[in-house]
C-alpha positions as CSV (number, residue, x, y, z in Angstrom):
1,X,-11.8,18.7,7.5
2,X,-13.6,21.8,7.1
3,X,-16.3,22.8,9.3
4,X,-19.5,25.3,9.9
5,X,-20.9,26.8,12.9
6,X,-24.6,25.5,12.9
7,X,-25.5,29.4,15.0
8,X,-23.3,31.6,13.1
9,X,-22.3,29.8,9.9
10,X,-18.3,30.4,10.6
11,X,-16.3,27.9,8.4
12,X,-12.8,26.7,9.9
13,X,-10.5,23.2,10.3
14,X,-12.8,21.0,12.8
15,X,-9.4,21.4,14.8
16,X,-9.9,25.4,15.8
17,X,-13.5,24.2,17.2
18,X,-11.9,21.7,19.3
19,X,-10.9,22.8,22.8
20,X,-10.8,22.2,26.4
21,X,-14.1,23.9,28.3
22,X,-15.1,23.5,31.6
23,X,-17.9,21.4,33.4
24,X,-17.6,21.8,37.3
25,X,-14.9,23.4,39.5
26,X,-12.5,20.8,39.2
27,X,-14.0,18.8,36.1
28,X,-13.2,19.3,32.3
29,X,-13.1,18.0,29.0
30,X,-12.8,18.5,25.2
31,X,-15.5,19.4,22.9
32,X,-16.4,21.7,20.3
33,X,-16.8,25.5,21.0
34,X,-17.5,28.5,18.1
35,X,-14.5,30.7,18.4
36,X,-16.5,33.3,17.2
37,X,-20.4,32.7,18.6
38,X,-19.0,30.5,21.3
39,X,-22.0,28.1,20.8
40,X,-21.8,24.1,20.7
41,X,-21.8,22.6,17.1
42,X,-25.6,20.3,17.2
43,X,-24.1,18.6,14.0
44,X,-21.3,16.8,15.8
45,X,-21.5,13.0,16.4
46,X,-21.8,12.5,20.0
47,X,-23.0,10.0,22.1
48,X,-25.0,11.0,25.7
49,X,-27.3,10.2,28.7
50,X,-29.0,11.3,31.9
51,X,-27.8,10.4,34.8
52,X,-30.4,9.3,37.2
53,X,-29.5,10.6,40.2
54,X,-28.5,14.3,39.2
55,X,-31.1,14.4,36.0
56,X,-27.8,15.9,34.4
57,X,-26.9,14.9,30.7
58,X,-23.9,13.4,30.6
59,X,-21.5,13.5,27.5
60,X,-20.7,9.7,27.4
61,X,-18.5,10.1,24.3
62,X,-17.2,13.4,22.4
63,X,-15.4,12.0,19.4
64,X,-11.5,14.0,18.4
65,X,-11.1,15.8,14.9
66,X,-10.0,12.4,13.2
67,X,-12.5,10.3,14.8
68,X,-15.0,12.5,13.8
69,X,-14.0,12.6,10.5
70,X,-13.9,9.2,10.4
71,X,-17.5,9.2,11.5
72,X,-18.8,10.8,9.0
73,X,-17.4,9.4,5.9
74,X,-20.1,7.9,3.7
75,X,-18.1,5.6,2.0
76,X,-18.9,1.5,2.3
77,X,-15.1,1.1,3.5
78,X,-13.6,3.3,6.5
79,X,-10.3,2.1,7.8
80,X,-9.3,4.6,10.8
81,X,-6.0,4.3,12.2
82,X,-2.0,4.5,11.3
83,X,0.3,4.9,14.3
84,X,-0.5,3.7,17.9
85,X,-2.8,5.1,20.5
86,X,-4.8,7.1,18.4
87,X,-8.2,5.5,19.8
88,X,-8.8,3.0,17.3
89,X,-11.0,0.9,19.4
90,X,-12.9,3.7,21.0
91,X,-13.9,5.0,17.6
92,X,-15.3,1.7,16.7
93,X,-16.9,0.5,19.5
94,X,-18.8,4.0,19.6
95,X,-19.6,3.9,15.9
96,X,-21.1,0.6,16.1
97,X,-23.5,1.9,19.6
98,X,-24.2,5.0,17.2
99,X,-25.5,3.1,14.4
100,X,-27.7,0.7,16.2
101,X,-29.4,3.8,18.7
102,X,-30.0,5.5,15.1
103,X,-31.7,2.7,13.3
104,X,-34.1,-0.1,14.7
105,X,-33.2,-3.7,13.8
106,X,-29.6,-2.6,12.6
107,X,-26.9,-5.7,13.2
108,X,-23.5,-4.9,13.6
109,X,-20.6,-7.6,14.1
110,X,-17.3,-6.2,15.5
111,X,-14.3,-8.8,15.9
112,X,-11.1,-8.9,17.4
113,X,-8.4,-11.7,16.7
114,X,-8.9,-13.9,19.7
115,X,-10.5,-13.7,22.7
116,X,-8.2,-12.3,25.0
117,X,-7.7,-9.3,22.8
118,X,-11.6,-9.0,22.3
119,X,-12.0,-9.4,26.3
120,X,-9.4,-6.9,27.2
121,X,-10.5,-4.2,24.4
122,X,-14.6,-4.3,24.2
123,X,-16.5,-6.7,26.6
124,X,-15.9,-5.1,30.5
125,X,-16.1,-1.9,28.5
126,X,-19.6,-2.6,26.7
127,X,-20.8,-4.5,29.7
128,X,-20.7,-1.0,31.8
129,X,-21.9,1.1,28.5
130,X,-25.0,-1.3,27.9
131,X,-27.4,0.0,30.4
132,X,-26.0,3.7,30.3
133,X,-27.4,3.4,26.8
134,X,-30.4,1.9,28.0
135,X,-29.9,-1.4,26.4
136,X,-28.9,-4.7,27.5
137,X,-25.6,-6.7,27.6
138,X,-25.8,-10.6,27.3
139,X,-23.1,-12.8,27.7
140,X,-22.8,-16.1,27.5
141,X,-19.1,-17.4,28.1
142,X,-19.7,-21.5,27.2
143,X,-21.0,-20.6,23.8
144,X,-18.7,-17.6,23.3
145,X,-21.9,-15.0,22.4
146,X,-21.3,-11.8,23.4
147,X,-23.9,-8.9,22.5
148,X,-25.8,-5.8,23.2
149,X,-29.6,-5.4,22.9
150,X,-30.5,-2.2,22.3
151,X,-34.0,-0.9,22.9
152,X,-35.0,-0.6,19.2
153,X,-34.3,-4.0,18.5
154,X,-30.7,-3.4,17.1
155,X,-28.1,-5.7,18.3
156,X,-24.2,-5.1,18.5
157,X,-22.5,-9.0,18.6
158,X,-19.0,-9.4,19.5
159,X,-16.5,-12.2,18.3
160,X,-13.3,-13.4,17.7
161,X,-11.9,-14.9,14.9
162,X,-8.4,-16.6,15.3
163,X,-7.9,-19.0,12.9
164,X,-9.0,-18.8,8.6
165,X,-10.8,-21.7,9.7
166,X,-13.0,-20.3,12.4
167,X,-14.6,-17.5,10.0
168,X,-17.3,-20.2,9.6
169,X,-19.1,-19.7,12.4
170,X,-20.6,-16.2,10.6
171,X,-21.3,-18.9,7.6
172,X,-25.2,-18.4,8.1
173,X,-24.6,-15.0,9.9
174,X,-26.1,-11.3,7.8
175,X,-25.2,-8.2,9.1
176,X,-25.9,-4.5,8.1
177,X,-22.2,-3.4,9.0
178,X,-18.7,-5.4,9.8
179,X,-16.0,-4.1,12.1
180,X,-12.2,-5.3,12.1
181,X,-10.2,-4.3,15.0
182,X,-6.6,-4.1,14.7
183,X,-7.5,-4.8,10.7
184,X,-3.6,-5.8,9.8
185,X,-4.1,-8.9,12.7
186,X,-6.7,-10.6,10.3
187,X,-5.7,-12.4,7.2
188,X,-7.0,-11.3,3.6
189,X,-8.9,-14.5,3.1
190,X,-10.5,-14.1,6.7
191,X,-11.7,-10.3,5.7
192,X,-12.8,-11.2,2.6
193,X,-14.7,-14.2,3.6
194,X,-16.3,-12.0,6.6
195,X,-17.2,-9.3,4.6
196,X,-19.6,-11.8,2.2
197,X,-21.5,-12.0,5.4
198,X,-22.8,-7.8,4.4
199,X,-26.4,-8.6,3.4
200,X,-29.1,-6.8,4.2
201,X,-32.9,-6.4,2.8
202,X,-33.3,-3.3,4.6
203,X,-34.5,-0.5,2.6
204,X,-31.9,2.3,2.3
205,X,-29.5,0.2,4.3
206,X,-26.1,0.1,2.5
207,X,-23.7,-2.5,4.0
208,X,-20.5,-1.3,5.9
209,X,-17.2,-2.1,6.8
210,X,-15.0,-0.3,9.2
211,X,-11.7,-1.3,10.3
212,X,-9.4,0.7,12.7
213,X,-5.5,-1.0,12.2
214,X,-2.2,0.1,13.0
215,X,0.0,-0.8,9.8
216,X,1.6,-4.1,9.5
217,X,-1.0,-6.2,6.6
218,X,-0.3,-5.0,3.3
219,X,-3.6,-5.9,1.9
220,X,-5.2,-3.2,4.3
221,X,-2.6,-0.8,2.3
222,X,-3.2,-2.1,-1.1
223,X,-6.9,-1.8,-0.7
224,X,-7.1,1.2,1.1
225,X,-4.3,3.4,0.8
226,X,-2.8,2.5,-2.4
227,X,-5.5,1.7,-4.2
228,X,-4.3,-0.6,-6.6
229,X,-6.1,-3.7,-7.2
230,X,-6.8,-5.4,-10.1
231,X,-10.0,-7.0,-11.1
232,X,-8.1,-10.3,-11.3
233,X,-7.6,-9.6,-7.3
234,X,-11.0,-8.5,-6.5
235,X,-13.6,-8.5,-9.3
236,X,-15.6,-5.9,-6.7
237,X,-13.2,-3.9,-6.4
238,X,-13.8,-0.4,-7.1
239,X,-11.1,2.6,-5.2
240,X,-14.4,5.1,-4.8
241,X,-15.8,2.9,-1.8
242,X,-12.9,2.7,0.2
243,X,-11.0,5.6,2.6
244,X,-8.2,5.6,4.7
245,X,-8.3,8.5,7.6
246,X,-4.6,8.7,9.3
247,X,-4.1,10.3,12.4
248,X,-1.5,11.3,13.6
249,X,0.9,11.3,17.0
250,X,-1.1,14.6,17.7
251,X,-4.5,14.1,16.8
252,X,-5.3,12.3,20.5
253,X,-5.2,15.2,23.3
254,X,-6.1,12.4,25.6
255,X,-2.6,10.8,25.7
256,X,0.8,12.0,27.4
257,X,2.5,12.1,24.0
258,X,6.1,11.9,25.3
259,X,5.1,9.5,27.4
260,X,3.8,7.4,24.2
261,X,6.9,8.5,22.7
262,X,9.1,7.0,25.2
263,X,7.0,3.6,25.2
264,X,6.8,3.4,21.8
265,X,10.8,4.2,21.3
266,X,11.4,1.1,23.3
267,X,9.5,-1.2,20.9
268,X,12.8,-4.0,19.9
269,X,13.4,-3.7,16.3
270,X,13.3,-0.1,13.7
271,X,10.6,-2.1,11.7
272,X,8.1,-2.2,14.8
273,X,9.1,1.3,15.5
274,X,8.2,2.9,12.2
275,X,4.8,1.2,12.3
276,X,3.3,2.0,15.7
277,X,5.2,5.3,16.4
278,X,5.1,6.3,12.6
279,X,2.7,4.7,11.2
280,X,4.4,3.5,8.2
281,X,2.6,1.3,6.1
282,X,5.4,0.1,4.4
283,X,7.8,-1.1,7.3
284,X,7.6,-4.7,7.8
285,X,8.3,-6.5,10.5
286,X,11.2,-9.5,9.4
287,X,11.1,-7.1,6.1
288,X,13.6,-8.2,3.8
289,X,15.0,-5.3,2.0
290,X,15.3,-2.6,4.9
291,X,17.0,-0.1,2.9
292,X,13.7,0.3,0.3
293,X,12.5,3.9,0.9
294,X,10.6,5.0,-1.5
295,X,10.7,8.5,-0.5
296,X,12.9,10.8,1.4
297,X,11.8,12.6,4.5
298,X,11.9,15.6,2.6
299,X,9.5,14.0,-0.3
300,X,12.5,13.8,-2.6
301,X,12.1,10.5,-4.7
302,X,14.5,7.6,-3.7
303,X,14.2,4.0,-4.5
304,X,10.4,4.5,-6.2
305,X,10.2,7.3,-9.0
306,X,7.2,9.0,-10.2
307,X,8.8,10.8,-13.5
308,X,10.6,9.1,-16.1
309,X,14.6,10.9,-16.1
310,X,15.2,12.5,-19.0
311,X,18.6,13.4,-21.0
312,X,18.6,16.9,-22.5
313,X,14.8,16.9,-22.1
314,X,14.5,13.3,-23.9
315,X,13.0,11.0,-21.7
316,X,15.0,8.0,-21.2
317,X,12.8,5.5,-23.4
318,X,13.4,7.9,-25.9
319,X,17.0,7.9,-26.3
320,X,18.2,6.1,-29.5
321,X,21.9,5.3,-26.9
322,X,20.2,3.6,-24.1
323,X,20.4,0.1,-23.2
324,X,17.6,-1.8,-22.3
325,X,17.5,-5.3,-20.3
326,X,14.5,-7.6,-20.3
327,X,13.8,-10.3,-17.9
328,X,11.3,-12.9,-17.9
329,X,10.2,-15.4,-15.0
330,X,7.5,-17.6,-16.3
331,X,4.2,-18.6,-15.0
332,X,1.0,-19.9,-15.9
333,X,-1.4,-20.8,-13.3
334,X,-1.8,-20.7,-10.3
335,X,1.5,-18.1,-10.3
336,X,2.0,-15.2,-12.6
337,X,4.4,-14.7,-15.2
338,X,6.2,-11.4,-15.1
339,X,8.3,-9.5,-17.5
340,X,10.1,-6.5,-16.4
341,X,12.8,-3.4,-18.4
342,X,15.6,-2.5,-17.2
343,X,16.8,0.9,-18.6
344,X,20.8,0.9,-17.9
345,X,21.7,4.5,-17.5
346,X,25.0,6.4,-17.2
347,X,26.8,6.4,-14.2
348,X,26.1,2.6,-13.1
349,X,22.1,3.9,-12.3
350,X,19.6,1.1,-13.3
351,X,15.8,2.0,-13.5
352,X,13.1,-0.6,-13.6
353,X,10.9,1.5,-16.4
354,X,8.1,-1.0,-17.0
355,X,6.8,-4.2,-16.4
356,X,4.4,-7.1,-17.9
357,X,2.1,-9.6,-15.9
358,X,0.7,-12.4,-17.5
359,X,-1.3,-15.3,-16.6
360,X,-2.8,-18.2,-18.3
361,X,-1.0,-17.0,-21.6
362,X,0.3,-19.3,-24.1
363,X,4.4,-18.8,-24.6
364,X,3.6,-17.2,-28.5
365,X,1.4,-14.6,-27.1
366,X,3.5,-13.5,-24.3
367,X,6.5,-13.5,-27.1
368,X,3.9,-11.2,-29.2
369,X,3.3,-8.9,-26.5
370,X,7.2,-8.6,-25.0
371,X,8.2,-7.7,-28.1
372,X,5.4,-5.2,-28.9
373,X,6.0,-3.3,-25.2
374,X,10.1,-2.8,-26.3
375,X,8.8,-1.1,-29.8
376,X,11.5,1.6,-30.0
377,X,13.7,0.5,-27.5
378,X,17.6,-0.7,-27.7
379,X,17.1,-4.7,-26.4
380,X,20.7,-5.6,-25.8
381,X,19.6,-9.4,-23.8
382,X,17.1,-10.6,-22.9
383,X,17.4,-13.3,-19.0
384,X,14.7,-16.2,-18.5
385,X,14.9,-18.3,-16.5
386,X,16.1,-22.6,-16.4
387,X,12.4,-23.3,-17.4
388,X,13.1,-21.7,-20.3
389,X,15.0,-24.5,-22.0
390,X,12.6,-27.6,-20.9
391,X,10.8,-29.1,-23.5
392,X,7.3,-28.5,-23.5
393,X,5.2,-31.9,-24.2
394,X,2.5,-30.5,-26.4
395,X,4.9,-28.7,-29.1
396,X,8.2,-30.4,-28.7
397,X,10.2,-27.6,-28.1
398,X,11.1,-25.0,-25.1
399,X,10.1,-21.6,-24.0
400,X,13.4,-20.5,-25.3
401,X,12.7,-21.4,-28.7
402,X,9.2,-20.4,-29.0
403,X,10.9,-17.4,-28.1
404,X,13.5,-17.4,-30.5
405,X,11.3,-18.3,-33.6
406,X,9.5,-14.7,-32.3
407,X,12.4,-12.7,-32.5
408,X,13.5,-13.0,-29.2
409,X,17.3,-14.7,-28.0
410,X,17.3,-15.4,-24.5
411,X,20.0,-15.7,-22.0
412,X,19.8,-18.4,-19.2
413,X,19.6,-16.6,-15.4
414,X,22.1,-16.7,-13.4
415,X,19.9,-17.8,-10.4
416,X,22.2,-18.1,-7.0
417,X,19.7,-17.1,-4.6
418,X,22.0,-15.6,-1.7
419,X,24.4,-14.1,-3.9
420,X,21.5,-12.5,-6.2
421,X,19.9,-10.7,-3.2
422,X,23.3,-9.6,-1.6
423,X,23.6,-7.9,-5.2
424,X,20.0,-6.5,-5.0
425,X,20.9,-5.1,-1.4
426,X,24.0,-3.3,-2.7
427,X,22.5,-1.7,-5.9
428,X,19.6,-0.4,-3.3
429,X,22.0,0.7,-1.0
430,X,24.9,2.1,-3.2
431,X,24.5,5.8,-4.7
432,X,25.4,7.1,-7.8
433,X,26.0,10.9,-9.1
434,X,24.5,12.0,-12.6
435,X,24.7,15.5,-12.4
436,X,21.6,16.0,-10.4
437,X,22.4,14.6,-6.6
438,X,22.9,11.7,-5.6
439,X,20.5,9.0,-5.7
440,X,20.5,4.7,-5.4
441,X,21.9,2.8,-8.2
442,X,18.8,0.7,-8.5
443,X,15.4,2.6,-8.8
444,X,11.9,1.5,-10.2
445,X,9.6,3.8,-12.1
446,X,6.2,3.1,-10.0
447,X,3.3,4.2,-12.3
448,X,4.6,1.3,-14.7
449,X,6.1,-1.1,-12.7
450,X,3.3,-1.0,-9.6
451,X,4.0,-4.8,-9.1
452,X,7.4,-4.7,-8.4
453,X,7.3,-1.2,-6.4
454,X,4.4,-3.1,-4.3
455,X,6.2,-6.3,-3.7
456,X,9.8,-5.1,-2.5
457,X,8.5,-3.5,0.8
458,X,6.5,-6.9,1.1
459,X,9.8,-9.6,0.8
460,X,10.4,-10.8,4.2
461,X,13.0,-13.0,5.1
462,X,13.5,-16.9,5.6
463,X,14.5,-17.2,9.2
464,X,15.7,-20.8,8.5
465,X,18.1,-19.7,5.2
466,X,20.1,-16.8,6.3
467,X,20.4,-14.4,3.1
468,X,17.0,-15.5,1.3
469,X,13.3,-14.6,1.5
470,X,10.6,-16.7,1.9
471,X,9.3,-17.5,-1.6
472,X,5.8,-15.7,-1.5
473,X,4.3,-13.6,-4.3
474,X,8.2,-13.2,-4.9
475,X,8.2,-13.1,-9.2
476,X,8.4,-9.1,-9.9
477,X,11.8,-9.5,-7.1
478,X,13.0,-12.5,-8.9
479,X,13.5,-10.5,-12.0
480,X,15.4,-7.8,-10.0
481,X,17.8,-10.6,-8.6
482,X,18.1,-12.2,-12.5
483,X,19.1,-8.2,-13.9
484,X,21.1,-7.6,-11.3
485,X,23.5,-10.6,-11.3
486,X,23.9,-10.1,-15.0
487,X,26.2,-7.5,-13.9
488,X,24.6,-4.8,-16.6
489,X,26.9,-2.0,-18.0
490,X,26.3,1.5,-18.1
491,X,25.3,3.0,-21.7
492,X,27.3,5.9,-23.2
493,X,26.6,7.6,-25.8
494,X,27.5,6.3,-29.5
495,X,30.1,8.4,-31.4
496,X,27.6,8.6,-34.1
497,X,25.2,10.3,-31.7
498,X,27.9,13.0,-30.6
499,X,29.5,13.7,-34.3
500,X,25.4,14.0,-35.7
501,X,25.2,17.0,-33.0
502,X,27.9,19.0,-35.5
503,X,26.6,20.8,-39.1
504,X,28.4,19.2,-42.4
505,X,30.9,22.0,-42.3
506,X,32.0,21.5,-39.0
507,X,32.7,17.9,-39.6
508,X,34.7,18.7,-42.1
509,X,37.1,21.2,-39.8
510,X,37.0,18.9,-36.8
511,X,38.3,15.9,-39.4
512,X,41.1,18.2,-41.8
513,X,38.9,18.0,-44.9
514,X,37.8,21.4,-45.6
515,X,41.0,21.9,-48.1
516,X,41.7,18.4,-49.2
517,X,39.8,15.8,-51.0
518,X,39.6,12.6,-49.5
519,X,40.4,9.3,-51.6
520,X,36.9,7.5,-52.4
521,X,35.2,10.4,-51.8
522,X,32.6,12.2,-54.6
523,X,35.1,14.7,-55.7
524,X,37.8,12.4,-56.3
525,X,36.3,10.3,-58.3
526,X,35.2,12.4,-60.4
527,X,38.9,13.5,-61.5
């Protein structure tokens, strides 16, 4: 985040004005100091008092780089956060005191999971900031109301909210601004259903949410990070109201980092350690496929691709030689239907090139629209699966022969659950050469197929059937499980493909012909 001196109008990181200056003899702290002018940025969001006995201002709360950053952003959705101890809490706890000193009658509601959480992060800490901000803390244990008063009328109220069930106790509640701590703790429903509570008839009030989260909820990631829902998800949707600020393991100079480090490195399993020392959105705790990375350290692609591969500067869906599989898990309502293209390249590599989600669609149309997504394409089968071949009461006769009146044979899926994710894990885990590197035998392209590149990081595992997943939002991995135990073969080239690369008269060499005449041909029948 780029800054500028307020007395000399020098522009630098935030970071280079962020340094260690001294208070007393033996005090110090961090604030923010001109390298050039050495004066103190004014425009810097920062929370004081006087202290009564000394009549000395007091800096109750200098925010870090990050946190001020976080701050400042004006969009209607802030989530602050990634890895552990990055002061998460701190950052909103003082946003919230912020917003209700700077605007009379502002209400803000900031939650915790349960009450033990909420106790131990926010309430013996607000109790002790109240009156330093010359407000006033009420508690009331029996009916489980916790707030601050502030002197302008504004009121900070904290609360808990355990259970899907318990969100409707804010049922009558409005507020100018919502606060999630530890965001990926809450369900979707439960944030969504909170959030309805933003209403405010305050003029030039816009309603806020800020969340600070470690990762671990892959909602918080799809709406904040990815960015990638669909209207059908969240009519309201819209990417431009919604920011994600990450810090990182250095951003928070008030922490022993190796000290974290070493805590941190003792958390029990890899998936827990990715998220709260790493901050990995993608690691899941029970996650099912382990091995899904869709990047390298190094930024290489891996298991998600951005590009289409080409051969000799053709991309993939391009070439007339290439073998296509299409698979087809059905759905209606309430579950989608999802049809997904397997592209089955040289050197047993597979590639997940597109996909098709469909809901509340009658079997013609999604025929219809299959086959107008493979325009061009070399369909060698087509997997579906055992619904496929039930009669449907209404016209008499299955999926499968709806289908096949379209154009379209299908094959019935081999669906063996165990045995169809033991092959999924080996074509994840398995490398292949093509001439470029190495790289996994099974690969998705992810600006077509964003379903399926979303939902394998998702798949966590059954704990009571060893080998399996538990069977949520699990369609666009079905498919995956379906291709691969069809045990696809690799295309090769046709010979027609490799003789049309030779001129007439080389033909004609390579075959003997160039002094002979052949019987049948032109020339000998004319004699």
């Amino acid at each position: 985040m780029q800054w500028t001196c307020t007395a000399c109008a020098w522009k630098a990181p935030l970071e280079g004005f962020y340094r260690k200056v001294e208070v007393g003899t033996d005090e110090e702290r961090w604030d923010y100091v001109c390298p050039t002018c050495h004066a103190t940025p004014t425009n810097i969001p920062r929370l004081t008092y006087v202290d009564k006995q000394t009549k000395k201002l007091v800096y109750f709360y200098t925010p870090t780089p990050k946190q001020t950053e976080a701050h400042l952003s004006p969009q209607r959705n802030v989530m602050y956060g990634g890895r552990a101890g990055v002061g998460k809490s701190l950052w909103l706890r003082m946003e919230a005191h912020m917003r209700c000193l700077a605007r009379p009658g502002y209400r803000v509601l900031l939650l915790r999971r349960n009450i033990t959480e909420l106790r131990d992060t926010h309430l013996d800490k607000a109790e002790t900031e109240a009156p330093l901000l010359g407000a006033k803390w009420h508690a009331a244990s029996a009916t489980g109301q916790y707030t601050v008063v502030y002197g302008n009328g504004s009121r900070l109220r904290f609360g808990h909210c355990e259970t899907d069930a318990s969100v409707k106790q804010y049922l009558s509640s409005e507020f100018d601004c919502i606060m999630l701590d530890e965001g990926a703790t809450f369900t979707e429903f439960a944030a969504r259903f909170i959030k309805s509570r933003l209403r405010t008839a305050k003029k030039g009030v816009i309603p806020m949410v800020r969340i600070g989260s470690n990762p671990g909820a892959m909602w918080l990631y799809n709406y904040y990070i990815a960015k990638d829902v669909t209207a059908e998800d969240d009519p309201s949707y819209n990417p431009d109201h919604y920011r994600f600020i990450s810090a990182s393991r250095t951003d928070n100079v008030h922490v022993n980092i190796e000290e974290q480090e070493l805590a941190l490195n003792q958390l029990p399993t890899e998936a827990l350690r990715k998220m709260y020392r790493d901050g990995d959105w993608l690691a899941v705790e029970g996650q099912f496929f382990t091995e899904w990375t869709p990047r390298q350290p190094d930024g290489r692609a891996w298991h998600c691709l951005q590009e289409l591969p080409t051969i000799e500067n053709v991309p993939i869906n391009r070439v007339p030689w290439i073998n296509f599989v299409r698979v087809v898990d059905w759905g209606y309502d309430p579950d989608d239907g999802v049809c997904t293209w397997w592209a089955l390249l040289p050197h047993g590599r597979c590639l997940a090139t597109q996909e098709y989600t469909f809901k509340l669609t009658v079997t013609s149309k999604v025929a219809e629209e299959i086959l107008r997504r493979s325009q061009g394409l070399k369909i060698t089968m087509t997997i579906g699966g055992h619904d496929f071949w039930m009669k449907e009461g209404q016209t008499g006769e299955s999926m499968a022969e709806t289908f096949a009146r379209a154009g379209i044979s299908m094959y019935m899926a081999n669906t063996d659950r165990i045995n169809g994710w033991a092959r999924v894990h080996s074509l994840l885990k398995e490398l292949t050469d093509d001439g470029t590197g190495p790289v996994p035998k099974m690969q998705v392209f992810e600006p077509a197929c964003p379903m399926l590149a979303r939902t394998f990081p998702m798949m966590s595992g059954d704990p009571k059937t060893p080998g399996d997943l538990l069977q949520r939002q699990d369609h666009w991995v079905d498919t995956a499980r379906w291709f691969a135990m069809s045990r696809p073969s690799s295309s090769k080239p046709t010979r027609a493909t490799v003789w049309s690369r030779f001129s007439p008269e080389v033909r004609k060499l390579l075959m003997g012909h160039s002094e002979r005449e052949v019987l049948g041909s032109e020339a000998a029948r004319a004699r």
